[in-house]
N, C-alpha and C positions, 0 to 999 in steps of 0.2 A: 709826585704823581705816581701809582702803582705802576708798577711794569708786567705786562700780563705775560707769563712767559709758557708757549707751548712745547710740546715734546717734539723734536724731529722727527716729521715724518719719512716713514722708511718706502724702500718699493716697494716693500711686501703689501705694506697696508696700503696701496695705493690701487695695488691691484685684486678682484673680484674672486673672494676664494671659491673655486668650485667647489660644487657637491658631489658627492661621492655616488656612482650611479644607482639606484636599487636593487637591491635582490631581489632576482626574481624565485618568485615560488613556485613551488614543486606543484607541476599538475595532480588534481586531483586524481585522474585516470591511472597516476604515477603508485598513489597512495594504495589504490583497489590493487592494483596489480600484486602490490609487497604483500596486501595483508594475503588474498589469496596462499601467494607463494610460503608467507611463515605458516599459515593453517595449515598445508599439505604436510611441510616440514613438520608441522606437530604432531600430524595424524600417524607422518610415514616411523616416529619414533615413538609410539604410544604404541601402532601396529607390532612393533621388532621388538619392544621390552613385555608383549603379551598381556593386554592389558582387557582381561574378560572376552577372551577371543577375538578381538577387535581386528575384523580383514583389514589389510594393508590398501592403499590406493591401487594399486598392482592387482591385487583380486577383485577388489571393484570393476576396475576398466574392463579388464579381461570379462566378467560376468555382462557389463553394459554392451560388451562387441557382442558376444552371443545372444542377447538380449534382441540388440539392434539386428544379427544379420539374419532371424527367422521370422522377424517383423514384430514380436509380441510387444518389445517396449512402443515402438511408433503406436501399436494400437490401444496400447492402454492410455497414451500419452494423449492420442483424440479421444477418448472415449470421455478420461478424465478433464480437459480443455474444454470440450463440447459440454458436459454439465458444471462447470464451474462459469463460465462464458454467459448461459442461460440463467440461471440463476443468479448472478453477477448483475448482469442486465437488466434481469427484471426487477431484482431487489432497487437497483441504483432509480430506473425507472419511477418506479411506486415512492423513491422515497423523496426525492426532489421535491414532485409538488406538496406532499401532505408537510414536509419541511417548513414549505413557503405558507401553505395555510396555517400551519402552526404560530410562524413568527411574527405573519400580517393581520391576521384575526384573531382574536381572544377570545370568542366564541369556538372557533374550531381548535384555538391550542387546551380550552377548558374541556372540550370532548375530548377529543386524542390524545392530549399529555400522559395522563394517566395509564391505557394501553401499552404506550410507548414505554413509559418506564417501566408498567409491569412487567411487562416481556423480556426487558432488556435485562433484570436480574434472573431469567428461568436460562441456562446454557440453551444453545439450539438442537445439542446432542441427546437433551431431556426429551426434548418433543418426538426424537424417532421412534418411541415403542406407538406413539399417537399418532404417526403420519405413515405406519406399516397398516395399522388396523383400518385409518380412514380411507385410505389411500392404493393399499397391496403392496406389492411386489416389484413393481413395475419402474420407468424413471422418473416417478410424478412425486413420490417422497423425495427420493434421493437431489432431489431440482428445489423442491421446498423446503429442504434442511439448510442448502445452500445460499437462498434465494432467502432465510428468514435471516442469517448470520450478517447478508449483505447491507440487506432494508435498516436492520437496528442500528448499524454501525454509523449507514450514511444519515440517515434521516434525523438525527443529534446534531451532527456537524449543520446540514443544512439549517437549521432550526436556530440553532447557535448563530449562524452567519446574520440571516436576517436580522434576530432580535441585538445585535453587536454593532448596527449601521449607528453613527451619527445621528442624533435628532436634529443636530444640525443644520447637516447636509439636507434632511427632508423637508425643512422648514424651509432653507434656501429656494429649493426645488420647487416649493409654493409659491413663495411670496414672486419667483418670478414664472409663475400664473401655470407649472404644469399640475395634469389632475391626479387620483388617484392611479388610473393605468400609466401613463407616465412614468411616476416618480418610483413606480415599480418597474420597469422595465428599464426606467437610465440610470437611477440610485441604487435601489433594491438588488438586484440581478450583480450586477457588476462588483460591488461589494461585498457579496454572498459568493464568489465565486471561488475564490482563494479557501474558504472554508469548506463549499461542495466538494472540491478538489480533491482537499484532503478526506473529507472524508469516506469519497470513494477508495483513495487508497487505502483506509484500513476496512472497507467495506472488503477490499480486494482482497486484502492478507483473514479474513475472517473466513472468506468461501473459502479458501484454500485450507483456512483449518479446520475447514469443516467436510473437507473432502472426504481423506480416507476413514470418518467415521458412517460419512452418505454413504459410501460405497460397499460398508456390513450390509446392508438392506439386498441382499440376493442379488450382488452385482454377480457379473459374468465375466467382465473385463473392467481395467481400470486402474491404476498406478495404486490406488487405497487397496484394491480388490488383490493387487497380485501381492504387495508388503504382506497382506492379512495371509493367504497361501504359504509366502515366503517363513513368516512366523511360525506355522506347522511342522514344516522341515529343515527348521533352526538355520534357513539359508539366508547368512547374516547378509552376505554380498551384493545377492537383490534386494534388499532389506533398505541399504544403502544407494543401490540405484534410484530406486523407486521415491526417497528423500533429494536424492541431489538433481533429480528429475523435475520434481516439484518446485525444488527451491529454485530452480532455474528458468524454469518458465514463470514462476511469482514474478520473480527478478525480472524478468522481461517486459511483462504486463505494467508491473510498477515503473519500468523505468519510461515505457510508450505515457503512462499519465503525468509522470514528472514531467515529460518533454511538452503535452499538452497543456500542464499548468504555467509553464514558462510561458508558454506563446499567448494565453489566453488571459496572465497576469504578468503583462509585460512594465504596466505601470507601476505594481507593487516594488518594493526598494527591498534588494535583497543583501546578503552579505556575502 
């Protein structure tokens, strides 16, 4: 008869090997901070080896304190807020629903398709010599240079959202007995929205870079309006304000929609 012969068991194996705890990862907020801090560092050594006159961070600030304490940056900073905001808005506005008619109707995406993509290969900076002539002087172009860069950017995204839903999901929506308002308002909408999002955000980052070209049009004041001045009198430093000015307020605006896209797609599965 075989004899089944086992191995001694030891304590070790008897007892439950722990796991070793996880690493925790480095917060992201950790990550923003470094790169910040090596870009200064790069800048403050790009400045000191003299690289195409390139002001140091040190003439920058100093130029932004003076800026700041006779008010002119604060006023350009509304001037320029105030028509990126409007134009922003209204583009975002306008572009939402012609989006949703695009992607729910094929009669209206067969009229408006076309438009849309025409326009979206003309730059929005082509159309200023055309909205000084229709328009003047005034802040009616400089808001519809804005307001066109916004509309094109979002109203694709939207468009995209819609026609990306599950047919699925829509046929579900039926079969258990909702109508066409409905299946657009509990399917439609909510599904589209992760896309709307986005594409406001680069709706967002297009005004902005459509800013300081709005702002040639006979501005008066205006972060575009004073860069362009600053270029006359080779004053590199405001030059620089007037960029890290912009870029910080995008940054701002963009970070207020990230924060709304979180809360408003809280069910989408993120990494």
């Amino acid at each position: 008869m075989p004899i089944d012969v086992q191995p001694p068991r030891t304590r070790g194996s008897e007892t439950t090997r722990t796991a070793s705890p996880p690493r925790r990862a480095v917060p992201l907020l950790a990550w923003n901070v470094i790169a910040v801090v090596l870009g200064i560092g790069i800048w403050t050594v790009l400045a000191r080896v003299g690289v195409s006159g390139l002001p140091g961070p040190q003439a920058v600030a100093v130029r932004a304190g003076e800026l700041a304490m006779d008010g002119t940056l604060l006023d350009d900073s509304l001037a320029s807020l105030r028509r990126v905001l409007i134009g922003f808005a209204l583009g975002t506005a306008l572009a939402i629903p012609v989006g949703f008619l695009m992607g729910w109707y094929r009669t209206a995406r067969g009229l408006i398709e076309p438009y849309v993509q025409f326009f979206r290969t003309i730059p929005p900076l082509a159309v200023i010599p055309l909205a000084i002539l229709l328009m003047g002087i005034g802040e009616t172009p400089k808001i519809f240079v804005i307001f066109l860069a916004a509309f094109l950017s979002c109203v694709v995204s939207t468009f995209q959202g819609v026609v990306s839903v599950e047919r699925t999901m829509i046929n579900a929506a039926r079969v258990l007995g909702a109508n066409d308002a409905v299946v657009f308002r509990r399917v439609i909408v909510p599904a589209s929205t992760p896309f709307i999002l986005v594409g406001m955000r680069v709706g967002l980052g297009a005004a902005w870079a459509t800013l300081v070209a709005a702002e040639l049009i006979a501005a008066q004041e205006g972060l575009g309006y004073r860069m362009q001045q600053a270029q006359i009198y080779y004053d590199l430093p405001s030059i620089f304000v007037g960029l890290i000015t912009i870029g910080v307020l995008g940054l701002i605006m963009d970070r207020l929609l990230l924060t709304a896209e979180k809360r408003l797609t809280g069910w989408q599965e993120r990494r």
